[in-house]
C-alpha positions as CSV (number, residue, x, y, z in Angstrom):
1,X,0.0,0.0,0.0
2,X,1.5,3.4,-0.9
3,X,1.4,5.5,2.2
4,X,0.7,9.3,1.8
5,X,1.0,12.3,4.3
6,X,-1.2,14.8,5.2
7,X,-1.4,17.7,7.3
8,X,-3.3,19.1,10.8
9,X,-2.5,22.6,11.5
10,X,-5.2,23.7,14.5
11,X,-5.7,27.3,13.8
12,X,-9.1,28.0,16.2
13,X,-7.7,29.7,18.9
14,X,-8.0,33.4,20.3
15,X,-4.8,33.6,21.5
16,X,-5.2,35.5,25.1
17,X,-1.9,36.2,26.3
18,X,-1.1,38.1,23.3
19,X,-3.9,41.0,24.1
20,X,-3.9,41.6,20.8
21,X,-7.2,42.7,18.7
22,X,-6.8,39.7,16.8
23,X,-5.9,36.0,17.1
24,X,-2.0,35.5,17.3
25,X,-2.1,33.1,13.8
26,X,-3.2,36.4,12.2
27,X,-0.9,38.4,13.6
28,X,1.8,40.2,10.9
29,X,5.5,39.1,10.8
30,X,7.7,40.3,8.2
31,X,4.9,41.8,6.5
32,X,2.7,38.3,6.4
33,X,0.1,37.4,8.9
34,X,1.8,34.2,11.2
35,X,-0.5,31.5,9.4
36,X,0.6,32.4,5.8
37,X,3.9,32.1,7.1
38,X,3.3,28.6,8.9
39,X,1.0,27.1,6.1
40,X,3.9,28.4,3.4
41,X,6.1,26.4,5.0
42,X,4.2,23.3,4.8
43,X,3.5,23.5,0.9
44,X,7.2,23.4,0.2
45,X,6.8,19.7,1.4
46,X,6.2,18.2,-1.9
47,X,5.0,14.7,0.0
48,X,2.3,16.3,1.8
49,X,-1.0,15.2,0.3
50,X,-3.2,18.0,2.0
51,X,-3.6,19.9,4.6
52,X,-6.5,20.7,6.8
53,X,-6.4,23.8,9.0
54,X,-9.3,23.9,11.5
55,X,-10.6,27.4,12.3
56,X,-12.9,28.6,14.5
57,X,-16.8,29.6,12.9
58,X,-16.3,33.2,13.4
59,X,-13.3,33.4,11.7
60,X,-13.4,36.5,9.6
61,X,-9.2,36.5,8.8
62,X,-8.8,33.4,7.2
63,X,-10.4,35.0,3.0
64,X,-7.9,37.7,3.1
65,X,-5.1,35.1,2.7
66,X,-3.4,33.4,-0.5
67,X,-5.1,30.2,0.5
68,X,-9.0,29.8,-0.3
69,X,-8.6,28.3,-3.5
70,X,-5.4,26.0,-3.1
71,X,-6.2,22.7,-3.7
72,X,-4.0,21.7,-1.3
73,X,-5.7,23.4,1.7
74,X,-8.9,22.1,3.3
75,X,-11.0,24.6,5.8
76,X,-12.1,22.5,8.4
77,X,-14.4,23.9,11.5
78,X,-12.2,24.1,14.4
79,X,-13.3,23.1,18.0
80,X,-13.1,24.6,21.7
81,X,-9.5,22.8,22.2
82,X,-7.2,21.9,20.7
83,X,-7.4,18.3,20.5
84,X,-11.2,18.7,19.3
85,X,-9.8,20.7,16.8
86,X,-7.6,18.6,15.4
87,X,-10.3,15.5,15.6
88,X,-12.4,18.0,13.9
89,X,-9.4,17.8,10.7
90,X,-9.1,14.5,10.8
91,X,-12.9,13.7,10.4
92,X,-12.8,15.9,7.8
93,X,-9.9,14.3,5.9
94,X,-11.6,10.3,6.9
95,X,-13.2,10.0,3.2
96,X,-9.9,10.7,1.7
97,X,-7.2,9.2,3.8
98,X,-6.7,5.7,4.7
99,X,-6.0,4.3,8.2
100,X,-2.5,3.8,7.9
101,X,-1.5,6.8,6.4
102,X,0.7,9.4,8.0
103,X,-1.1,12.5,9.5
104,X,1.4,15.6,10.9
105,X,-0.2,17.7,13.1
106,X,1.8,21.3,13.4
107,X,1.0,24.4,15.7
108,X,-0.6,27.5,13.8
109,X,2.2,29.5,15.4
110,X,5.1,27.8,15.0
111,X,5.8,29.9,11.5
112,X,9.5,29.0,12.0
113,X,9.6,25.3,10.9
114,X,12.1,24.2,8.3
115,X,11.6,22.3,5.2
116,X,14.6,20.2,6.4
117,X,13.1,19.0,9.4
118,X,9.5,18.4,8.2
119,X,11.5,16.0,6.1
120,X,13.8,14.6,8.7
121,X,10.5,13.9,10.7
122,X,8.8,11.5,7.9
123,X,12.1,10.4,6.3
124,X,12.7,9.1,10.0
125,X,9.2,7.5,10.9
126,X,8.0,6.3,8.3
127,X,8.4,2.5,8.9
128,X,8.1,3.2,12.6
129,X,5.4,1.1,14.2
130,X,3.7,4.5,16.0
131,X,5.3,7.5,14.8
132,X,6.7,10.5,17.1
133,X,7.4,14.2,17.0
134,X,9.9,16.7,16.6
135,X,11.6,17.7,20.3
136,X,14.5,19.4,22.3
137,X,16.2,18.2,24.9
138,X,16.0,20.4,28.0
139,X,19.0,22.6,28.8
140,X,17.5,24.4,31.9
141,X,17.7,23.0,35.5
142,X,14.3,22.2,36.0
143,X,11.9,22.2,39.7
144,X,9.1,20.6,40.7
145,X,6.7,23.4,42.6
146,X,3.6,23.3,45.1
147,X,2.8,26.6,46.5
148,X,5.5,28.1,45.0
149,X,7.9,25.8,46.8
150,X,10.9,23.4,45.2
151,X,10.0,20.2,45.7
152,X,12.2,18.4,43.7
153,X,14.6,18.9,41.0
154,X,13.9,16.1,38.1
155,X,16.7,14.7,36.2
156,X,16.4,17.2,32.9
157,X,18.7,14.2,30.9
158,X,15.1,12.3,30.5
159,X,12.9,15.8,29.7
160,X,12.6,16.8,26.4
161,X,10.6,19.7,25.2
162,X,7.8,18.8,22.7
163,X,7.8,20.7,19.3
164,X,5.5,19.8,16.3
165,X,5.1,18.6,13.9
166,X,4.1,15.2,15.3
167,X,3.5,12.1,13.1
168,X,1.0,9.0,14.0
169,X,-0.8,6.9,11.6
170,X,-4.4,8.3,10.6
171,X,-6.5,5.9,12.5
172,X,-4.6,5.5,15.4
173,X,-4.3,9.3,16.1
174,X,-8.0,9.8,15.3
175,X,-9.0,6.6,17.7
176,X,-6.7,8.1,20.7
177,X,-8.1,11.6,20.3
178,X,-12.0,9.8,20.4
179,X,-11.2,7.7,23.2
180,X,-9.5,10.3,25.2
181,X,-11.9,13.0,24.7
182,X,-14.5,10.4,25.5
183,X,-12.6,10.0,28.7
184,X,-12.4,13.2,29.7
185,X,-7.9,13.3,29.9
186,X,-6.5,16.4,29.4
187,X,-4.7,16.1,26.2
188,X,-2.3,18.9,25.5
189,X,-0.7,17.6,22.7
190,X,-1.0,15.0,20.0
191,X,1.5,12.2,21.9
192,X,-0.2,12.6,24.9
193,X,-3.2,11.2,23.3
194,X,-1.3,8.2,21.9
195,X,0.7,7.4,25.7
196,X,-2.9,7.5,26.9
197,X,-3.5,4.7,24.8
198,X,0.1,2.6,25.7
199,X,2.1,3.8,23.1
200,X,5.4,5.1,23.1
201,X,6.2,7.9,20.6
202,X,9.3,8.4,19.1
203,X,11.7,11.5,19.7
204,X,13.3,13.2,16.5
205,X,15.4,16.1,17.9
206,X,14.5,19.3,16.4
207,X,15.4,23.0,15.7
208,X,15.9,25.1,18.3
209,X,14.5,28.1,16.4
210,X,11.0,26.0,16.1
211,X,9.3,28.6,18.5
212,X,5.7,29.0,19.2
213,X,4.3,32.6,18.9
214,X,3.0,33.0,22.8
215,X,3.1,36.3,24.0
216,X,4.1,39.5,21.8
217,X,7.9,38.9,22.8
218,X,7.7,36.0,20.3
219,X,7.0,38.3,17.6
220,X,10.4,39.6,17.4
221,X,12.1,36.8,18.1
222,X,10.6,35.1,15.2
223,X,11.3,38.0,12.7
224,X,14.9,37.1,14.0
225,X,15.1,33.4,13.1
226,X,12.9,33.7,10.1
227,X,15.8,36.4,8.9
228,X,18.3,34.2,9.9
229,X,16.8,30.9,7.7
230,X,17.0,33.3,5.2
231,X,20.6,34.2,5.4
232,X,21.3,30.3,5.9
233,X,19.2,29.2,2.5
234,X,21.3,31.9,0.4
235,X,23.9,31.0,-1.7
């Protein structure tokens, strides 16, 4: 069977700690709102079959980008969460996908992702039994707290900080994010739903300049990085 990819980029939220007047995905960077920026990145990854971006119903940013007749892109309606927005994708996808094709599921505001690791990321899962997503190790000594008072201080050699994309097969990803959503688990990100279930995803280590647009600090930071790629990809 000839496995394809397709993509989940959750694009529903208001973005709150950015007390901006609009979501953070539409926020400008470099003269592009953040979600042109992101989903650009993704269309440079030939392998990619589609990619579904779930955004919320009053969504009244999304016409003014380059993207409403691409027949690459697929408007899905996002949900309260994350995770029921990126169910939301995958339902939405189910009449075109088969079960074990590759779904990666990439944060709205992570506009910084390379080519070369989207690629690195499949090229290294794809005959993995589960699948697994892009991460860092963690350099900062880390603490435990209750009450604002150290409890412990956990060995950082076994944390890694979680990145996206993340890979899982189609049906397995959209099974985990039924279940656990049926269950009620707080599911932050895509592998949590899949350890839920008793597997173990896979780490690839990523990019250290794969940020996440979180508060309007990020916003230079990524004009930095995105300026830097582009000194790096010049001749």
């Amino acid at each position: 069977m000839n496995q394809r990819f397709w993509a989940v980029v959750p694009a529903a939220g208001v973005g709150k700690r950015m007390a901006s007047d609009r979501p953070k995905q539409y926020l400008e960077i470099l003269g592009k709102p953040v979600l042109q920026h992101t989903l650009e990145r993704l269309l440079k990854v030939n392998e990619i079959t589609a990619i579904a971006v779930a955004l919320g119903t009053e969504d009244g940013y999304w016409e003014a980008l380059p993207f409403t007749h691409n027949p690459r892109i697929i408007r899905a309606p996002g949900g309260s969460e994350r995770a029921d927005s990126v169910l939301s994708a995958l339902d939405h996808l189910s009449d075109r996908a088969d079960p074990m094709d590759w779904v990666l599921v990439h944060d709205a505001a992570r506009l910084c992702i390379t080519e070369a690791d989207i690629q690195k990321l499949m090229r290294t899962l794809f005959e993995d039994p589960i699948g697994g997503l892009l991460a860092l190790p963690v350099s900062d000594t880390l603490k435990r707290v209750e009450e604002r008072r150290v409890k412990e201080t956990p060995d950082r050699s076994q944390i890694w900080r979680a990145l996206t994309p993340q890979m899982f097969r189609f049906e397995a990803l959209r099974t985990a994010l039924q279940e656990g959503l049926r269950d009620g688990l707080v599911i932050t990100d895509e592998a949590s739903a899949m350890e839920f279930r008793g597997f173990e995803p896979r780490i690839i280590e990523g990019r250290s300049d794969n940020i996440k647009i979180t508060r309007p600090e990020d916003l230079r930071l990524a004009a930095f990085f995105l300026e830097q790629q582009k000194d790096e990809a010049s001749p």
